[in-house]
PALUMDO-682542 format. One line per field, with one value per residue: x, y, z of N, C-alpha, C in turn; residue in three letters; residue number from 1. Coordinates in nm, 2 decimals, padded with zeros to 4 digits, always signed. Example, Ala and Ser with C-alpha at 12.3 -4.5 7.8 and 13.67 -1.06 7.14 Angstrom:
2
n.c1	(+01.32|+01.28) .
n.c2	(-00.57|-00.22) .
n.c3	(+00.78|+00.71) .
ca.c1	(+01.23|+01.37) .
ca.c2	(-00.45|-00.11) .
ca.c3	(+00.78|+00.71) .
c.c1	(+01.32|+01.29) .
c.c2	(-00.33|+00.00) .
c.c3	(+00.78|+00.79) .
residuo	(ALA|SER) .
num	(1|2) .
***
This chain:
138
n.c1	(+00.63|+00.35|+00.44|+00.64|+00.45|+00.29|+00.47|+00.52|+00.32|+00.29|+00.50|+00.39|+00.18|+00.28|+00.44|+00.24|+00.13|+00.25|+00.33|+00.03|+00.08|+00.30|+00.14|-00.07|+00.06|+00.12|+00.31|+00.46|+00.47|+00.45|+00.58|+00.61|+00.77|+00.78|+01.07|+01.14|+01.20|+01.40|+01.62|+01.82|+01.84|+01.63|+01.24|+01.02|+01.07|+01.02|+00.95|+00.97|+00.87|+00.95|+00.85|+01.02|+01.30|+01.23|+01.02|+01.07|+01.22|+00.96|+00.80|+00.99|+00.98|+00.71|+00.62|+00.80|+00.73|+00.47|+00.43|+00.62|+00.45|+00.26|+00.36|+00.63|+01.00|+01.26|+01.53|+01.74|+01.83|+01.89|+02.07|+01.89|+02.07|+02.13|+01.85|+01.81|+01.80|+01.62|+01.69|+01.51|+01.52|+01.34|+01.43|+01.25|+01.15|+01.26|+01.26|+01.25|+01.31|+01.31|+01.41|+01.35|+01.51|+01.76|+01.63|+01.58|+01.80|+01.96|+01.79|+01.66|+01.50|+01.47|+01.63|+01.50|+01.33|+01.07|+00.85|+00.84|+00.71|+00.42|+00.06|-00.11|-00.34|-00.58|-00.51|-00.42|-00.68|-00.85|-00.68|-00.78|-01.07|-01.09|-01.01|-01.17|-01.37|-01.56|-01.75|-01.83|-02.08|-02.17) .
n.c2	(+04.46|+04.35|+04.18|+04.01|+03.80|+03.75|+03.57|+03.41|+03.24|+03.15|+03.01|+02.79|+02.74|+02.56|+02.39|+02.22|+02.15|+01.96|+01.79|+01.70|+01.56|+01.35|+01.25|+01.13|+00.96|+00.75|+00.74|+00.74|+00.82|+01.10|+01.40|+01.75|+02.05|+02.36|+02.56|+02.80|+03.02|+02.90|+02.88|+02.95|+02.81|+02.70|+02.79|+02.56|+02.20|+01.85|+01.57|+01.23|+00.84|+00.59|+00.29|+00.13|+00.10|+00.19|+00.28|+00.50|+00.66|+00.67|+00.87|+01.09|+01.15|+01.21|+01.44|+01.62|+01.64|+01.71|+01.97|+02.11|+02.14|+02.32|+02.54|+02.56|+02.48|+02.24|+02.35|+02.19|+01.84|+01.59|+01.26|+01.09|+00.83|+00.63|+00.61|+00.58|+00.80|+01.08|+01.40|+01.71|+01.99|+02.29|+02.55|+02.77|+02.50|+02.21|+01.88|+01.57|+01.27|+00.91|+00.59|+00.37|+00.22|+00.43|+00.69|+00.58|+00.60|+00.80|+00.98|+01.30|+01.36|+01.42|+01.62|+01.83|+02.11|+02.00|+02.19|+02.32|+02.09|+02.12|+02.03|+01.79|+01.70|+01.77|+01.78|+01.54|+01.42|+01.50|+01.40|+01.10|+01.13|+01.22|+00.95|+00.75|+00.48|+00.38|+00.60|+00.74|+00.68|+00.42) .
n.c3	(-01.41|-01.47|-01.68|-01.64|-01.43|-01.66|-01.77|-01.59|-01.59|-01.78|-01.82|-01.62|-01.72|-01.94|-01.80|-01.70|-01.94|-02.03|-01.81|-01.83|-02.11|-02.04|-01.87|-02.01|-02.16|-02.00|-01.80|-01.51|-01.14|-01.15|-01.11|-00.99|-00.94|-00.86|-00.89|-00.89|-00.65|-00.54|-00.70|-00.97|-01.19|-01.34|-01.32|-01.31|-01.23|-01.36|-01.27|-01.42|-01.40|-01.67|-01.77|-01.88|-02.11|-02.38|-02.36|-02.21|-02.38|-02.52|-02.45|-02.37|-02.57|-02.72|-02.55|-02.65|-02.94|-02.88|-02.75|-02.93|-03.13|-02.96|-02.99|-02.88|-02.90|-02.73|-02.55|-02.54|-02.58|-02.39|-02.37|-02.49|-02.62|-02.45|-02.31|-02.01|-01.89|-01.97|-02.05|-02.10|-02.21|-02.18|-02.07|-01.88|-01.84|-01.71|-01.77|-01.64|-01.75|-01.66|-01.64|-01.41|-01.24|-01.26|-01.19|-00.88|-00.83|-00.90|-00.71|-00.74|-00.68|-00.40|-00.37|-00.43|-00.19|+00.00|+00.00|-00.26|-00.43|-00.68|-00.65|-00.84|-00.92|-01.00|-01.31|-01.33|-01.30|-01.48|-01.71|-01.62|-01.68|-01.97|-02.05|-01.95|-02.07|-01.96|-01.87|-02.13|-02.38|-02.59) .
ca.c1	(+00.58|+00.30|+00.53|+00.65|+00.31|+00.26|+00.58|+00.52|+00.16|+00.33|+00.59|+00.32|+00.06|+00.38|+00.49|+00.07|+00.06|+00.40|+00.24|-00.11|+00.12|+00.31|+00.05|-00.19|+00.13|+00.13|+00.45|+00.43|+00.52|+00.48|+00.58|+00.61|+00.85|+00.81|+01.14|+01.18|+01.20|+01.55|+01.72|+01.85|+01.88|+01.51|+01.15|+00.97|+01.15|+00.95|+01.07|+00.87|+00.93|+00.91|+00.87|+01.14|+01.42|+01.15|+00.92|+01.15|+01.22|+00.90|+00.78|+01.06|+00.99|+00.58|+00.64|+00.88|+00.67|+00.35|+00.52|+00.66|+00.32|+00.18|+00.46|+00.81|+01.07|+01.34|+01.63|+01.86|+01.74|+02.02|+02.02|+01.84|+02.09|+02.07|+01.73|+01.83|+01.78|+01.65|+01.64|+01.47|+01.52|+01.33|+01.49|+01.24|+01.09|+01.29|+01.18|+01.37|+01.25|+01.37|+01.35|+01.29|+01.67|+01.81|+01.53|+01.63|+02.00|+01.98|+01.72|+01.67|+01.33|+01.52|+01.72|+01.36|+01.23|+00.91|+00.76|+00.81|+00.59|+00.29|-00.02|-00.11|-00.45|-00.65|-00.46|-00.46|-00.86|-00.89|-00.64|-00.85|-01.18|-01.06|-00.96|-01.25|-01.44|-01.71|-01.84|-01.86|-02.18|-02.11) .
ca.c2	(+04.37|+04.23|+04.11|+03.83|+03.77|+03.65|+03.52|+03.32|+03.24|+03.13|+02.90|+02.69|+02.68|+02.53|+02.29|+02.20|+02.08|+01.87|+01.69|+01.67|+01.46|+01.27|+01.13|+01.09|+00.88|+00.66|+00.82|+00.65|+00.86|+01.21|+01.52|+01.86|+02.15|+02.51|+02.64|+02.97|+03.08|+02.86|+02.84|+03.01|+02.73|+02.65|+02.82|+02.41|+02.07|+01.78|+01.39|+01.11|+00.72|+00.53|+00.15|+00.08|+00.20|+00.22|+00.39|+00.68|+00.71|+00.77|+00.99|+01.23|+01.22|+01.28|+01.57|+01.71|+01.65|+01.79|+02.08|+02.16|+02.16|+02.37|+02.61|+02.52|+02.38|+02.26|+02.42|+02.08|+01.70|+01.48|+01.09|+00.99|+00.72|+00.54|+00.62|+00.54|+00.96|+01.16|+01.50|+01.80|+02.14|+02.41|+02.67|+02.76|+02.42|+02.12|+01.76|+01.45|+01.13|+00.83|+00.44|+00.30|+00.29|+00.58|+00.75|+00.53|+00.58|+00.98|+01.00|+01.47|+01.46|+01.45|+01.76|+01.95|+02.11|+02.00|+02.32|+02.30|+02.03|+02.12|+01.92|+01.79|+01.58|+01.83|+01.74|+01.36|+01.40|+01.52|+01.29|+00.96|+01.13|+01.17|+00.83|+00.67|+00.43|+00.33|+00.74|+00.75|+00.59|+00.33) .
ca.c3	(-01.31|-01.54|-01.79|-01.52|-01.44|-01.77|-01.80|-01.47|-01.65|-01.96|-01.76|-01.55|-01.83|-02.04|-01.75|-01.68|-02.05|-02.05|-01.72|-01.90|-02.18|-01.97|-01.82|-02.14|-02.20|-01.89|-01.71|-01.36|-01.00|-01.24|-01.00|-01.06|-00.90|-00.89|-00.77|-00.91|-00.56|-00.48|-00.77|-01.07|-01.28|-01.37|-01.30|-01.28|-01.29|-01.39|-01.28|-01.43|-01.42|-01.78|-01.70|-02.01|-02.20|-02.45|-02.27|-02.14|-02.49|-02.62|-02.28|-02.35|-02.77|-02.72|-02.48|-02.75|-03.09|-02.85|-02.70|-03.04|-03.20|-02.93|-02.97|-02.79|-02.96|-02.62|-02.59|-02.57|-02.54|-02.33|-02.31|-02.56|-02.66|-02.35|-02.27|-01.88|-01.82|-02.09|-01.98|-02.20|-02.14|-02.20|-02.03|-01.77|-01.76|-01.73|-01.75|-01.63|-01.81|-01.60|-01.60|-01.25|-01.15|-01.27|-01.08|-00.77|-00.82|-00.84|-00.65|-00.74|-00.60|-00.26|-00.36|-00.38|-00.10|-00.02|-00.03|-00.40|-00.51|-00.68|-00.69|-00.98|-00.87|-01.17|-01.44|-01.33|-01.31|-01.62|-01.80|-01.59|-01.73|-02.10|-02.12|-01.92|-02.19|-01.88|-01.86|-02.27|-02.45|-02.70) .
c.c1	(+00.48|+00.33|+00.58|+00.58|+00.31|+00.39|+00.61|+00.36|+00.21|+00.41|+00.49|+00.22|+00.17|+00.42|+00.38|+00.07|+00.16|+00.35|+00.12|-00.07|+00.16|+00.22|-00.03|-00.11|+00.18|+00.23|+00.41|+00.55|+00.58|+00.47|+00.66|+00.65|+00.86|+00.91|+01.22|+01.25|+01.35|+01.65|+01.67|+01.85|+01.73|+01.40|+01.06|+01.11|+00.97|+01.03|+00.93|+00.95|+00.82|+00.86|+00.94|+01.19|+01.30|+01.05|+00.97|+01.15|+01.06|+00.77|+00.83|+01.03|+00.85|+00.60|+00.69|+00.82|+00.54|+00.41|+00.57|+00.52|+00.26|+00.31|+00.61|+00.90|+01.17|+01.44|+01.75|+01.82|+01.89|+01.97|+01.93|+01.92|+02.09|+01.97|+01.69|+01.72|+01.75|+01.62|+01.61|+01.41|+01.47|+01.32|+01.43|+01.12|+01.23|+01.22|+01.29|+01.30|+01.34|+01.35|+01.38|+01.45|+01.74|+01.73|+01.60|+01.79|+02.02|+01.89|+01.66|+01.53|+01.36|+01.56|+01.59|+01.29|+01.07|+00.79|+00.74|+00.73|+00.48|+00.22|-00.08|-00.21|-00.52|-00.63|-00.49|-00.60|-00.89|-00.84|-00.69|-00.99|-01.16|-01.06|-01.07|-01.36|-01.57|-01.81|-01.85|-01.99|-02.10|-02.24) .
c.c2	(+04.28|+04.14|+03.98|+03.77|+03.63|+03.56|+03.39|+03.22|+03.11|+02.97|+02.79|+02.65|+02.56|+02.38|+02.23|+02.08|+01.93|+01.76|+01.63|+01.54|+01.36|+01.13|+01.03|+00.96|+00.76|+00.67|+00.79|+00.80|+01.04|+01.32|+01.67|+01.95|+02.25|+02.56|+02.77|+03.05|+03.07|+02.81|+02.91|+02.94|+02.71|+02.74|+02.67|+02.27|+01.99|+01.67|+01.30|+00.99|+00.67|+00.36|+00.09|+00.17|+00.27|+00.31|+00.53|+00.77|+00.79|+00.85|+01.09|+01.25|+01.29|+01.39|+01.68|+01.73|+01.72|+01.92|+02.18|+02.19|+02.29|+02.52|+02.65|+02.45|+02.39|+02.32|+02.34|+01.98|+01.66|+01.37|+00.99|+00.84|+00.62|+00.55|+00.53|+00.67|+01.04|+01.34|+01.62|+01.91|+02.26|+02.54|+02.72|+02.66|+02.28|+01.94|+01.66|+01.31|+01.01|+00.74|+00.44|+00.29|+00.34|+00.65|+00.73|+00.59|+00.72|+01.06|+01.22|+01.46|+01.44|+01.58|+01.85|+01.99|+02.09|+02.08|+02.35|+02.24|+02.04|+02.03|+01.94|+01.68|+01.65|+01.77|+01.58|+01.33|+01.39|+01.47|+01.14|+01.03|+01.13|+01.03|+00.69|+00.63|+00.40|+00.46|+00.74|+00.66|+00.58|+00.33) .
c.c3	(-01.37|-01.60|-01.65|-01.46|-01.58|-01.82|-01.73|-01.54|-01.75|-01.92|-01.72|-01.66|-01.99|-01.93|-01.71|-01.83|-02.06|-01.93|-01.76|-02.02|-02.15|-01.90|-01.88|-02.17|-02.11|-01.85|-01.57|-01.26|-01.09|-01.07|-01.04|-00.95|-00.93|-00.84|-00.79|-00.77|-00.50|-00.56|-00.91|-01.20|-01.37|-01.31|-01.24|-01.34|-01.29|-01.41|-01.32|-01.47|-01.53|-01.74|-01.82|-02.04|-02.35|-02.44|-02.23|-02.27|-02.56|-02.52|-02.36|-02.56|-02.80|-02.67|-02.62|-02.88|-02.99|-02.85|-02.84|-03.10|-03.09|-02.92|-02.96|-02.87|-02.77|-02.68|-02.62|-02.52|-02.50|-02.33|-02.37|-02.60|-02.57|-02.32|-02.12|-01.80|-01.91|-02.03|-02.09|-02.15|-02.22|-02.14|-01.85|-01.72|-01.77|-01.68|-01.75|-01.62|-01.79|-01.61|-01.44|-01.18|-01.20|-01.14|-00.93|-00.75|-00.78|-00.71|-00.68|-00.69|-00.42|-00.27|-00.37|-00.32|-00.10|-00.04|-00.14|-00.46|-00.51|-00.69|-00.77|-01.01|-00.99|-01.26|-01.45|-01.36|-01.46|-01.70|-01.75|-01.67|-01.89|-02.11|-02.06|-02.00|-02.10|-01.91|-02.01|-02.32|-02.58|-02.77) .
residuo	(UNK|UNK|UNK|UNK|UNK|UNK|UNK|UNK|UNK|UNK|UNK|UNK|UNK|UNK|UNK|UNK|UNK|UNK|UNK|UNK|UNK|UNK|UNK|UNK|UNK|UNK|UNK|UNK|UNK|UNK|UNK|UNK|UNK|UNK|UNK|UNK|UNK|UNK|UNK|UNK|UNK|UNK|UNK|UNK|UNK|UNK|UNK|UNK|UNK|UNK|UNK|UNK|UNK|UNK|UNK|UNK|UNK|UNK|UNK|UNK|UNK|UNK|UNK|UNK|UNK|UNK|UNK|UNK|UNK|UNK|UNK|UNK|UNK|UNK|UNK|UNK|UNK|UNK|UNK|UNK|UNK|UNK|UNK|UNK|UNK|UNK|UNK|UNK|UNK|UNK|UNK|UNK|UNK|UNK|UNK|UNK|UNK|UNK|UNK|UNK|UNK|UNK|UNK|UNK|UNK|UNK|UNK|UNK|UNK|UNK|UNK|UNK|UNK|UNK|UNK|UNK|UNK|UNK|UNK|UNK|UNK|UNK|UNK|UNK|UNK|UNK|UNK|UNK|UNK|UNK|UNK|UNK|UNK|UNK|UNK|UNK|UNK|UNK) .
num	(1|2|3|4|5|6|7|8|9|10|11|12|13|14|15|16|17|18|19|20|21|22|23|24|25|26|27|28|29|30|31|32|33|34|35|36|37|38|39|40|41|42|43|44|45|46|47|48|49|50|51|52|53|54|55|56|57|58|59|60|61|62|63|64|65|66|67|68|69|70|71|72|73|74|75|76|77|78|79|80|81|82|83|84|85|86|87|88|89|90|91|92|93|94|95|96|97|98|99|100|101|102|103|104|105|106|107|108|109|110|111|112|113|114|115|116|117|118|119|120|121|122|123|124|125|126|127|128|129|130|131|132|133|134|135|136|137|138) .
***
């Protein structure tokens, strides 16, 4: 029973940092899904909008060179060559790195009960106070 504890521990402090990146990286309408509870496929999803093909791209390649440094290698990157949908899976998190219609087109943050999304106002705080140059003396 502890062992899934920390396992559950291990998961959100792993899908926490990948949102923490995301954002550091300016990833627009970032949201985050626990759905361990209704589905076998995943423990968290994670959808974020790039605002370019460029941008999705280097969303879903920061996540992956951080994440790797902090431990994780994924288990399989999709879509990089279009960089429409990149999606990057590590097992029990996945991340779905979107430009602005893709996102629109598939719409999956409909298919997630709403009871699933966590809020993720902390993490945003703390990635607007890192990066606030007014609160810093010069």
């Amino acid at each position: 029973m502890k062992q899934a504890s920390n396992s559950n521990e291990r998961t959100m402090a792993l899908a926490e940092e990948a949102v923490r990146i995301l954002l550091e990286k300016k990833a627009k309408d970032v949201r985050m899904y626990e759905v361990s509870a209704v589905t076998s496929v995943t423990d968290v999803y994670i959808n974020v909008t790039g605002r370019s093909s460029s941008h999705v791209g280097a969303l879903a390649d920061e996540t992956v060179d951080k994440l790797t440094e902090w431990g994780r290698e994924p288990l399989h990157v999709e879509g990089r060559q279009d960089k429409a949908w990149i999606l990057v899976d590590y097992g029990d998190v996945i991340i779905n790195v979107f430009d602005a219609p893709s996102r629109d087109f598939y719409q999956l943050d409909r298919l997630m009960p709403e009871t699933t999304l966590r809020d993720i106002t902390a993490i945003k705080e703390e990635v607007d106070r890192k990066f606030d140059i007014t609160a810093k003396e010069i």
